[in-house]
LUMMINU-974019 format. One record per residue (C-alpha): residue in three letters; x, y, z negated. Coordinates in steps of 0.02 Angstrom, whole numbers. Last residue first. Example, Ala and Ser with C-alpha at 12.3 -4.5 7.8 and 13.67 -1.06 7.14 Angstrom:
% LUMMINU-974019
PT residuo      u      v      w
PT     SER    684    -53   -357
PT     ALA    615   -225   -390
//
This chain:
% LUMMINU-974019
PT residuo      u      v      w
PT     UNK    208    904    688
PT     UNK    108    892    827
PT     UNK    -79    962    824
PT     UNK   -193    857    941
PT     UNK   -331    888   1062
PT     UNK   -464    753   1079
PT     UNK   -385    591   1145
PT     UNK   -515    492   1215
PT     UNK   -534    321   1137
PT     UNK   -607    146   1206
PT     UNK   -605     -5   1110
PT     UNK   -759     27   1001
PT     UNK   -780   -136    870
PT     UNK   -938   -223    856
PT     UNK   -969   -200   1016
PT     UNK  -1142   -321    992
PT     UNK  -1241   -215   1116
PT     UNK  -1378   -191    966
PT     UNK  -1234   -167    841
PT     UNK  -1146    -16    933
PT     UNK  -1298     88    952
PT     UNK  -1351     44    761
PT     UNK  -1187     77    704
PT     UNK  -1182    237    820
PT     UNK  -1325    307    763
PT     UNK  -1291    286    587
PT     UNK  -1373    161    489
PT     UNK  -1199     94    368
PT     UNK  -1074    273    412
PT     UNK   -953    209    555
PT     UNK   -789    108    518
PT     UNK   -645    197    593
PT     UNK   -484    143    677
PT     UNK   -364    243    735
PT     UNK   -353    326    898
PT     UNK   -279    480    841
PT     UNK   -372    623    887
PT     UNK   -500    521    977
PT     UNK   -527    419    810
PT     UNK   -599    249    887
PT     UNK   -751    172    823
PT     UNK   -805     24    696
PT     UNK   -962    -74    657
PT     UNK   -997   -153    477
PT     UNK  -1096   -312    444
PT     UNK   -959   -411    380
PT     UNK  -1004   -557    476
PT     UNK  -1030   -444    638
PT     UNK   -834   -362    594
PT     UNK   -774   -530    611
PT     UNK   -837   -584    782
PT     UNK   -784   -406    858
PT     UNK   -612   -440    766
PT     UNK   -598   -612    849
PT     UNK   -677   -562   1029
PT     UNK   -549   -396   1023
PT     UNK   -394   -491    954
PT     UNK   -423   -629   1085
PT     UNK   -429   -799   1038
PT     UNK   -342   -923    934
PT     UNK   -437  -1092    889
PT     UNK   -542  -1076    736
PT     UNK   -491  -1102    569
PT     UNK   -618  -1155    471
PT     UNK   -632  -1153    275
PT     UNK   -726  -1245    143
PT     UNK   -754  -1236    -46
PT     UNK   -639  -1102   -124
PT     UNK   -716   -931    -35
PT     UNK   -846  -1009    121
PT     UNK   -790  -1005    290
PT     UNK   -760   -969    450
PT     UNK   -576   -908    474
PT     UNK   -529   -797    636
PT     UNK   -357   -838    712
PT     UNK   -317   -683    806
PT     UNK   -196   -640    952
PT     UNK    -74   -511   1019
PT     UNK    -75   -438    844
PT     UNK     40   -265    784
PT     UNK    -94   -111    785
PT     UNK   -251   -211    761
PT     UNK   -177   -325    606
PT     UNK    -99   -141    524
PT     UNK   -265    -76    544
PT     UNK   -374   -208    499
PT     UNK   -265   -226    339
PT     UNK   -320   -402    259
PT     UNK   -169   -495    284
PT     UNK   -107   -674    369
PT     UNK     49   -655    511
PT     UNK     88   -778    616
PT     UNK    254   -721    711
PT     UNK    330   -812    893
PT     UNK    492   -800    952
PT     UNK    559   -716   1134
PT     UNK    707   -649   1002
PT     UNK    686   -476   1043
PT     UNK    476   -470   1076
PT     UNK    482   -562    910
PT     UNK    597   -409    827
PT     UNK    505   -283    906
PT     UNK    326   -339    832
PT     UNK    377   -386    667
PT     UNK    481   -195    643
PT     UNK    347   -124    696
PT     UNK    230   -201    590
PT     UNK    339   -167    450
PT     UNK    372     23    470
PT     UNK    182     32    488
PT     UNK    167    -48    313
PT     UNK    284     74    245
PT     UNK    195    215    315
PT     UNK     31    164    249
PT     UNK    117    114     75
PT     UNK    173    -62     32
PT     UNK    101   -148   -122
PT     UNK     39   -283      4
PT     UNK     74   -264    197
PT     UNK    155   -420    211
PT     UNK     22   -523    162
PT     UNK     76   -706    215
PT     UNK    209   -689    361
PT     UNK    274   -843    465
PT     UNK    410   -820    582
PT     UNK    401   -951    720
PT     UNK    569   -980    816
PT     UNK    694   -930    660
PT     UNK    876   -894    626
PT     UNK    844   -811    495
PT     UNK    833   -599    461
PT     UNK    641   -581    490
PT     UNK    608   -666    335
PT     UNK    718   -582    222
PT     UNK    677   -419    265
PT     UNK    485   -454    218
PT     UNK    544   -514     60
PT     UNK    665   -370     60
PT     UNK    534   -269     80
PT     UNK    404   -356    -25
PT     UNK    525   -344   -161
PT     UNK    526   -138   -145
PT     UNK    345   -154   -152
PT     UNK    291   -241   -288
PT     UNK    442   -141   -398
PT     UNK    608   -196   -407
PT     UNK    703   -244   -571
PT     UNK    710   -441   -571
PT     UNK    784   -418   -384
PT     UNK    935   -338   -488
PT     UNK    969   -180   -400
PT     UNK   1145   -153   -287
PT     UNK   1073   -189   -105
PT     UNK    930    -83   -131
PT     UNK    967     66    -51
PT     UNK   1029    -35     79
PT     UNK    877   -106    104
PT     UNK    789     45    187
PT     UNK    637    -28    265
PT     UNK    687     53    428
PT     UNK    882     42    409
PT     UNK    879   -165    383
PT     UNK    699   -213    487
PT     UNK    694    -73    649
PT     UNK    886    -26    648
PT     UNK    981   -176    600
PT     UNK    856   -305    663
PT     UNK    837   -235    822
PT     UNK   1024   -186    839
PT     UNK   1066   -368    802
PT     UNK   1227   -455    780
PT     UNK   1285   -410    608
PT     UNK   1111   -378    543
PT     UNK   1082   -549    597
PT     UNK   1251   -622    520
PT     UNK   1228   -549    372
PT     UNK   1052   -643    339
PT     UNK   1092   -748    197
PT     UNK   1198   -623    103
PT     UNK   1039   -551     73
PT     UNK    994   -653    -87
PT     UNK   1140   -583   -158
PT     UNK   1150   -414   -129
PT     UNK    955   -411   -175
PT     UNK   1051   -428   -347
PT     UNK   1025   -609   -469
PT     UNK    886   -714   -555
PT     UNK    760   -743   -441
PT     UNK    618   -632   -409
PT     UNK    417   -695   -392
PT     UNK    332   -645   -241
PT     UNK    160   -733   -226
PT     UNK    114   -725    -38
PT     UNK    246   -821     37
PT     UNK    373   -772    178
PT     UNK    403   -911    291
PT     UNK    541   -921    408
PT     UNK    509  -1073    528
PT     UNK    643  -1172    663
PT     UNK    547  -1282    760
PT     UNK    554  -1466    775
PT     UNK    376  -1516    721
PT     UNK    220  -1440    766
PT     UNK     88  -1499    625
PT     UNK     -9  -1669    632
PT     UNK   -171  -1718    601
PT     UNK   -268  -1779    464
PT     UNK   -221  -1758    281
PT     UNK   -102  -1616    345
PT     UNK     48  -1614    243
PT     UNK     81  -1440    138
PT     UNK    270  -1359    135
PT     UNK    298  -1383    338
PT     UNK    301  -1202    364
PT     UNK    152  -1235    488
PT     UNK     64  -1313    363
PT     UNK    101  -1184    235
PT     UNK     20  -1063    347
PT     UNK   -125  -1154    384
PT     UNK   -158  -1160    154
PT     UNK   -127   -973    156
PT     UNK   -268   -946    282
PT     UNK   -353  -1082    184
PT     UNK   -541  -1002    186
PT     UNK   -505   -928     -6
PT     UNK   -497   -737     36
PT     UNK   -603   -696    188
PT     UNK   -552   -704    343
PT     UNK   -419   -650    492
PT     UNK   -248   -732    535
PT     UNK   -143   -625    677
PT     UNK    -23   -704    791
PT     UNK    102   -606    841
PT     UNK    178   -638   1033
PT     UNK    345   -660   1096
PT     UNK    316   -836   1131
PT     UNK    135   -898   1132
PT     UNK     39   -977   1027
PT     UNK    -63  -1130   1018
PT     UNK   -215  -1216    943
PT     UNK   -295  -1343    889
PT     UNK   -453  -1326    767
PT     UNK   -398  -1344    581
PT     UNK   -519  -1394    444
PT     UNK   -492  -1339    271
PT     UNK   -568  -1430    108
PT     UNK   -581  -1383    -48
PT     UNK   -646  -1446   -210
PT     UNK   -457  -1525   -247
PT     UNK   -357  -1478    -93
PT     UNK   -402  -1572     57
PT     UNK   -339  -1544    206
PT     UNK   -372  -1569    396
PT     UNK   -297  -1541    567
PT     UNK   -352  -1553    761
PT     UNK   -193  -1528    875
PT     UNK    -58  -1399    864
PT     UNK     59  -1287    993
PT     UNK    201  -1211   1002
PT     UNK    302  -1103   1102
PT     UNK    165  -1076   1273
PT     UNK    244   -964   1396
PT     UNK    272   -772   1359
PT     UNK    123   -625   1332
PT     UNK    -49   -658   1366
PT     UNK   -142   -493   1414
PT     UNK   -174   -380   1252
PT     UNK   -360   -317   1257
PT     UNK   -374   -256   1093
PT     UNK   -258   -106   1141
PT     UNK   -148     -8   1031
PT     UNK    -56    119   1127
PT     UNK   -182    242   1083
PT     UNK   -129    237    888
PT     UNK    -57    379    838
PT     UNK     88    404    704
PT     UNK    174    573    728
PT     UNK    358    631    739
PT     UNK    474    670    611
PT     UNK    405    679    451
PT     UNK    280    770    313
PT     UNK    326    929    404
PT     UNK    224   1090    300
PT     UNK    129   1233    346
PT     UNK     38   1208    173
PT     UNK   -140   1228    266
PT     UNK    -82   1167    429
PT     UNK      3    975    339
PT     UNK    114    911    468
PT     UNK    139    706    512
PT     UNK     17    666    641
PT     UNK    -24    525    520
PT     UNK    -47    629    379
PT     UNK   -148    777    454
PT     UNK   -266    658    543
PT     UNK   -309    559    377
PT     UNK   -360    756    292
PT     UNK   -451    789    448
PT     UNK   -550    645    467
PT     UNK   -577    641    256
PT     UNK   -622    844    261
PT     UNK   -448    915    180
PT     UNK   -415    940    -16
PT     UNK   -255   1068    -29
PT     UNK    -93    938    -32
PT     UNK    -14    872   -171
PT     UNK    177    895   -212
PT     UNK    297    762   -268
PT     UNK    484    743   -327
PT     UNK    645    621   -329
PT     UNK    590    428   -339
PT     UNK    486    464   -166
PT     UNK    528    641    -73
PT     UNK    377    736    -58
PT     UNK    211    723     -9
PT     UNK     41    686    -86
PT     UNK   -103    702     29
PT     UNK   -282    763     -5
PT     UNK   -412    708     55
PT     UNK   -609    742     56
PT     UNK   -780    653     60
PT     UNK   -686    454     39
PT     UNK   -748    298     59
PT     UNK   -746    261    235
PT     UNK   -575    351    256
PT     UNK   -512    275    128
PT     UNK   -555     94    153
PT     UNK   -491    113    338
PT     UNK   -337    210    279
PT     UNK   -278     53    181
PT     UNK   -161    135     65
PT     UNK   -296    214    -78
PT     UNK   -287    309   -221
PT     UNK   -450    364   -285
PT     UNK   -533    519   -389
PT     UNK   -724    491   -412
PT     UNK   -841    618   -466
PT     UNK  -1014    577   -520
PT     UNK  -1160    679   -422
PT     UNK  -1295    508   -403
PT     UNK  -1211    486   -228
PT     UNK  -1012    475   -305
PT     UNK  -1063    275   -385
PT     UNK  -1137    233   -224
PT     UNK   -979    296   -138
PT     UNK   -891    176   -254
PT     UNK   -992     30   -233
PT     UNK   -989     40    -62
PT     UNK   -792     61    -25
PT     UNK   -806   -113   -167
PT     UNK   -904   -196    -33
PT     UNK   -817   -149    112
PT     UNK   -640   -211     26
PT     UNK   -732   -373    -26
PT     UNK   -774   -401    164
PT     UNK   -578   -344    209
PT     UNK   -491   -449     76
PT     UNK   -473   -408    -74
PT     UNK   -299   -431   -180
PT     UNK   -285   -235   -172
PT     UNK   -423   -138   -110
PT     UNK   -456    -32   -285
PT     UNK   -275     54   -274
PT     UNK   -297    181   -426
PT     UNK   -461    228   -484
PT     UNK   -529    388   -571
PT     UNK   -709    385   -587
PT     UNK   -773    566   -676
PT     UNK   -938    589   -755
PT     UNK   -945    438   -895
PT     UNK  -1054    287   -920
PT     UNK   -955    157   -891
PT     UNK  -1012     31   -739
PT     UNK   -894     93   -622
PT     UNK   -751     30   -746
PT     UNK   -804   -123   -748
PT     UNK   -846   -168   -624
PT     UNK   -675   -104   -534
PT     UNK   -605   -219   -663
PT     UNK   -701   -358   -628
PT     UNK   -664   -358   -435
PT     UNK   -466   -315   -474
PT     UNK   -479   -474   -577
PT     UNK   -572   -572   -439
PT     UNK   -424   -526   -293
PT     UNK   -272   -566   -388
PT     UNK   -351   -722   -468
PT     UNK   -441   -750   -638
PT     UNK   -368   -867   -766
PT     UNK   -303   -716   -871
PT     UNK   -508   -637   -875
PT     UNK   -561   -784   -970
PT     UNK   -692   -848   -872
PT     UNK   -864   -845   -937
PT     UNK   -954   -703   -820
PT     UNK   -834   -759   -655
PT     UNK  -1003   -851   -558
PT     UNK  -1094   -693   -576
PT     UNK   -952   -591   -485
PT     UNK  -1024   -568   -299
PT     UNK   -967   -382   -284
PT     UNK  -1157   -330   -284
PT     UNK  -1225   -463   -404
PT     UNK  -1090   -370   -526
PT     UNK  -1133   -210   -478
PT     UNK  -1325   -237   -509
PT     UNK  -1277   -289   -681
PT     UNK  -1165   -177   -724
PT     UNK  -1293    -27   -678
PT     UNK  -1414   -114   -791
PT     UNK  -1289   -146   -944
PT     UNK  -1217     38   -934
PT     UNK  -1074     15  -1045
PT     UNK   -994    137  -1154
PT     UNK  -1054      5  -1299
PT     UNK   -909   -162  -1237
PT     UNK  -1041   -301  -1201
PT     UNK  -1000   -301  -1026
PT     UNK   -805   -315  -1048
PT     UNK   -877   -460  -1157
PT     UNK   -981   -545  -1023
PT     UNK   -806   -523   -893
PT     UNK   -694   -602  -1004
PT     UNK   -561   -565  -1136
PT     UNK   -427   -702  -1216
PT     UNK   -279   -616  -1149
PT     UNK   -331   -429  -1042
PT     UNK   -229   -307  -1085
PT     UNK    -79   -424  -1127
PT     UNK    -81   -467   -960
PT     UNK    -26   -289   -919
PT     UNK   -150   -223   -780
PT     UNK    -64   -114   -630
PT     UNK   -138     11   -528
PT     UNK   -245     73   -670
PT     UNK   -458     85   -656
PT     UNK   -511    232   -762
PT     UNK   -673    287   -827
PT     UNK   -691    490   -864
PT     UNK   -797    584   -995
PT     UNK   -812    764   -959
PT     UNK   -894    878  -1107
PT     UNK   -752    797  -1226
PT     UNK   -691    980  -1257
PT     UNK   -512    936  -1177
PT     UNK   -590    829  -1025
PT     UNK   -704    999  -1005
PT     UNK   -583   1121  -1019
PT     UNK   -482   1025   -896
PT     UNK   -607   1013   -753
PT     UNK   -659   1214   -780
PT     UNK   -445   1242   -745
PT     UNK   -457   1130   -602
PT     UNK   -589   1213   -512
PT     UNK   -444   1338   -474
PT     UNK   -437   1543   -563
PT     UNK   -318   1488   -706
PT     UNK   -257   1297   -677
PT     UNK    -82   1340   -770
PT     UNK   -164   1434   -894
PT     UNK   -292   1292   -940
PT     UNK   -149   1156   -920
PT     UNK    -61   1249  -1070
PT     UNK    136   1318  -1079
PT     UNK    287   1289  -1155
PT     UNK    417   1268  -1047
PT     UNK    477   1080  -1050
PT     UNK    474   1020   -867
PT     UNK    264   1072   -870
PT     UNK    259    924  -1026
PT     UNK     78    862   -946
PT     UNK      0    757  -1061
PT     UNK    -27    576   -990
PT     UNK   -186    474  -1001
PT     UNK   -317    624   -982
PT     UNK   -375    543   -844
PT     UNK   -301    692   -706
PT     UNK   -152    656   -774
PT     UNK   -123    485   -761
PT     UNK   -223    510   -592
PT     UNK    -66    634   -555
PT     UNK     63    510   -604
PT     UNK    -14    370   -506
PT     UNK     21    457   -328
PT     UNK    184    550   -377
PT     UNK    301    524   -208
PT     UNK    350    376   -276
PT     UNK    242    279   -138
PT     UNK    216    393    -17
PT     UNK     42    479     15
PT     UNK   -175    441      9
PT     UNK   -264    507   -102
PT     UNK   -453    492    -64
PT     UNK   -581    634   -163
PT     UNK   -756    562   -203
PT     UNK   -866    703   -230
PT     UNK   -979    779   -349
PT     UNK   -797    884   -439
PT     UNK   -702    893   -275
PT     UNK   -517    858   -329
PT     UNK   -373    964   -274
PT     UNK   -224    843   -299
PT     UNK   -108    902   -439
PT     UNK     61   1030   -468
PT     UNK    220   1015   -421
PT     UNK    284    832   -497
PT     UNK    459    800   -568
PT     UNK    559    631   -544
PT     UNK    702    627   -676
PT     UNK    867    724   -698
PT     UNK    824    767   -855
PT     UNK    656    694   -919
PT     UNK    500    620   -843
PT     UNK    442    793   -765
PT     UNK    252    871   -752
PT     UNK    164   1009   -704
PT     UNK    299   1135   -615
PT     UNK    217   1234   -497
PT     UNK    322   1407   -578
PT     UNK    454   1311   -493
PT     UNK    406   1292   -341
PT     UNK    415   1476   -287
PT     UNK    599   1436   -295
PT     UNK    606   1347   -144
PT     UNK    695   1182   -160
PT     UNK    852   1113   -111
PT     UNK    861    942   -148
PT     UNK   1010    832   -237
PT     UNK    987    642   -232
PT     UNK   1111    521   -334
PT     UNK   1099    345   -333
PT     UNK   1165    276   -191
PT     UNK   1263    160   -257
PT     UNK   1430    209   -206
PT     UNK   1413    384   -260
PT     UNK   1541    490   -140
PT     UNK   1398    547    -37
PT     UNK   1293    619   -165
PT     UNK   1407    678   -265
PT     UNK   1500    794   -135
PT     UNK   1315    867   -112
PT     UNK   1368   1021    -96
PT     UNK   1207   1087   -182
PT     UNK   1292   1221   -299
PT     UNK   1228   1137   -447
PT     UNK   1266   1241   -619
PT     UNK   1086   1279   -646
PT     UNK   1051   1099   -624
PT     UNK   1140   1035   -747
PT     UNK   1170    860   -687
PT     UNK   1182    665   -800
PT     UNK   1259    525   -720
PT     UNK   1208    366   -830
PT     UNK   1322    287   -996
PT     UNK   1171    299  -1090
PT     UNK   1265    418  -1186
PT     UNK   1270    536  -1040
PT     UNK   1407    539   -897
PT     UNK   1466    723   -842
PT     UNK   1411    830   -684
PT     UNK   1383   1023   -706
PT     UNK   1508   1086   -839
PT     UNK   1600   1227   -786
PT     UNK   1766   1190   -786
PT     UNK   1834   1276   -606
PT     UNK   1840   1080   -568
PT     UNK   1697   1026   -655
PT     UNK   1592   1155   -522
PT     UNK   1683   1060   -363
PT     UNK   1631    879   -417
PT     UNK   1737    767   -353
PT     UNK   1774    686   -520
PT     UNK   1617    687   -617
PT     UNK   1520    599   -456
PT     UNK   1664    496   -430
PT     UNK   1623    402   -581
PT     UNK   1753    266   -564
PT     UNK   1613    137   -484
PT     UNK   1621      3   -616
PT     UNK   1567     69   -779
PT     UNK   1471    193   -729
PT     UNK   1332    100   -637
PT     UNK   1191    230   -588
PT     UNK   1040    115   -471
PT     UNK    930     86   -606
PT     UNK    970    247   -684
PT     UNK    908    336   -507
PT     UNK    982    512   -546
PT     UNK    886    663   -484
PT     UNK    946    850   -429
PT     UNK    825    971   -430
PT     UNK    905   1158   -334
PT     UNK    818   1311   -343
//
């Protein structure tokens, strides 16, 4: 069985000479296989594929992908977007009692299978007619789906994405008054998650961070029997991330079922009572995995093989014993900065001095609104210290927080960093190749999803002619592996250039795996922040994790990190000698994929 896909927002038939329909080996015997549709796109008959993948190669945008699958697939078949379109193989196993993390690719079929699983989207099963209850005979699935179609199950979704439109002229007190509403449980959630202040605010005046706060309110506080929620830690930082992890396993202890998608593997793994991971190739097809225990399920992905579905997720595994809190100083001194204040409306941000090192990354820890962003724009020279003075005479790349695309192709924009890729085999093969750009090259930046732009964002950055390379949430909208692509990518490319990276985001993992250092902000959210002088990653994350109130350990499998159950011997262990956060890890024996 062959599925060939067509990315339409790549396809261009009127200026690449459709080599696609004129290679093709099939149209030249005249059997119909590769022709261009109305819409002026590539269109395949699959049946007719041979799989020489002349079209692939000879498309010059990319835009063609033709996989061979086994055939056993396609009785799988739940779900395709049309012809030539991404097709999903079936649904994660979900634990009906239990919360069940998903963690996978993005484009690999994440949000399509909560769609699903919601009742949102109907399954089309690639156009044979048949019914979910058939499909799901003999799995828990089947009893899942009977009772969504009967109305016995009532589910309460939280979407990736919110259209403004969704929420214009709304606020928190009238989400609350809405009759599925359980006004005691809302309550309590929203002293939990610190909203009280938000109940009046119209919902399109909120932040990143408070509207994803509301909304996971929300939607926790319907009365239903199955939680599905996509991407609940994005926007928060790492003390609103704990607190939302809580809310949702609170939510599971009374016997609901929640479903969640999830990229920071520290939120999932403390949230979550089984995994399952969705694999595949991204834009072009997905499978889900059988539901694994959490450590397991984690393990599995980042080593990279899948036991139970004797499947290779990638080359190579991700492990983490290389990562040490205990970095040594790195190069000489590169910059350094005195005492500094600002003042921005109600808020104010003091700056203790400071300096960094060269080949080193510099990692900015605390809680949303404590000026991290404010520092950084400092050091990019965009904001003016009230009092004190910022290092002057550097070169600075400075990738903001809020993307928003400029008219034109990422061709365009790249064109600025030519002579980098040119020159550098770091920057060619860990930034350009690794976060796969030239893919991209041809799409209107106007047309890229949150984390395709923070690629080239990211990719932008790294390309200038820079001595300080300043980062502001890298990791957001990126998947785990994606993220991990881009903290390599930081760390080789300073150690290349001897320069020096600041890097502000709220993934503990991705700010333990690529930091030499750690600015820790004191603070309180949009009144007063303090950034403390740097120190090391292991005193700064140690600090932070006590003002969270959460301990963490090391995996031995994999020597990621792990934040221990709230009361457990080991958080109480850990929290009377004040190691917040275990350093040392034993690897247990590991599976390689």
């Amino acid at each position: 069985m062959r599925l060939a896909t067509v990315d339409t927002s790549l396809c261009n038939s009127k200026v690449c000479g459709i080599p696609c329909v004129t290679f093709c080996p099939v149209n030249r015997i005249g059997r119909k296989t590769v022709w261009i549709g109305p819409d002026e796109k590539a269109k395949i008959e699959e049946k007719n594929c041979i799989g020489c993948g002349i079209c692939v190669h000879k498309c010059p945008f990319d835009a063609i992908s033709i996989v061979n699958m086994a055939d056993a697939l396609d009785k799988m078949l739940i779900h395709r977007y049309g012809q030539n379109a991404f097709a999903l193989y079936g649904l994660p196993e979900i634990k009906l009692g239990y919360v069940t993390g998903i963690v996978g690719r993005n484009g690999a079929g994440k949000s399509t299978s909560l769609n699903i699983l919601s009742g949102r989207l109907t399954p089309n099963f690639g156009g044979e007619k048949r019914d979910i209850y058939s499909f799901f005979k003999g799995s828990e699935l089947r009893a899942y789906f009977e009772g969504l179609g009967s109305g016995s199950i009532r589910v309460s979704t939280k979407p990736q994405l919110v259209e403004e439109s969704t929420v214009s002229g709304t606020s928190l007190k009238s989400l609350l008054e809405e009759k599925e509403i359980d006004k005691e449980k809302a309550h309590g959630l929203i002293e939990k998650l610190g909203l009280g202040y938000l109940a009046d605010r119209s919902l399109e005046q909120l932040s990143g961070g408070e509207l994803q706060l509301v909304l996971l309110a929300h939607t926790l506080s319907k009365d239903a029997d199955v939680y599905i929620i996509d991407e609940p830690s994005s926007y928060l930082d790492v003390y609103q991330r704990m607190q939302a992890a809580k809310a949702i396993r609170e939510t599971a202890s009374i016997g609901k079922t929640v479903a969640v998608v999830e990229h920071d593997l520290i939120v999932l793994d403390y949230l979550s009572d089984y995994v399952s991971v969705v694999y595949g190739v991204p834009g072009t097809f997905g499978l889900a995995s059988k539901a694994y225990g959490t450590r397991n399920g984690i393990n599995n992905f980042l080593r990279g093989y899948l036991p139970e579905e004797n499947m290779k997720l990638r080359e190579g595994s991700i492990d983490f014993f290389d990562v040490t809190l205990e970095k040594p100083e790195t190069g000489p001194p590169s910059l350094s900065w005195g005492g500094m204040s600002k003042v921005l409306g109600s808020f104010r941000l003091e700056v203790e001095e400071g300096t960094a090192r060269q080949s080193s990354v510099v990692a900015l820890l605390g809680r949303n609104g404590t000026g991290k962003t404010t520092f950084v724009r400092m050091l990019a020279g965009i904001v003016k210290p009230d009092a004190g003075e910022t290092p002057i005479g550097m070169r600075v790349s400075y990738k903001p927080q809020m993307l928003h695309p400029i008219p034109g192709t990422v061709r365009d924009v790249m064109r600025e960093v030519e002579q980098t890729k040119s020159s550098s085999e770091v920057y060619e093969e860990d930034v350009y190749q690794a976060l796969g750009i030239e893919r991209l090259l041809n799409r209107e930046l106007s047309s890229l999803s949150g984390g395709e732009l923070q690629k080239v964002a990211v990719a932008l950055c790294l390309g200038r002619d820079a001595e300080v390379f300043l980062l502001d949430e890298p990791s957001a909208f990126l998947d785990v592996e994606e993220r991990l692509r881009v903290g390599k990518a930081v760390r080789r490319l300073v150690a290349a250039r001897k320069a020096t990276a600041f890097v502000v985001d709220h993934d503990l993992l991705l700010l333990t795996y690529i930091s030499d250092s750690l600015i820790k902000f004191d603070g309180e959210s949009g009144k007063w922040g303090r950034a403390r002088h740097p120190s090391k990653v292991l005193d700064g994350v140690n600090a932070f994790l006590k003002e969270v109130g959460i301990t963490m350990r090391r995996d031995p499998d994999t020597g990621r990190p792990r934040v221990n159950k709230d009361g457990s011997v080991l958080d109480r262990q850990q929290k009377s000698s004040g190691a917040y956060f275990m350093v040392s890890a034993e690897r247990g024996d590991r599976v390689e994929g």
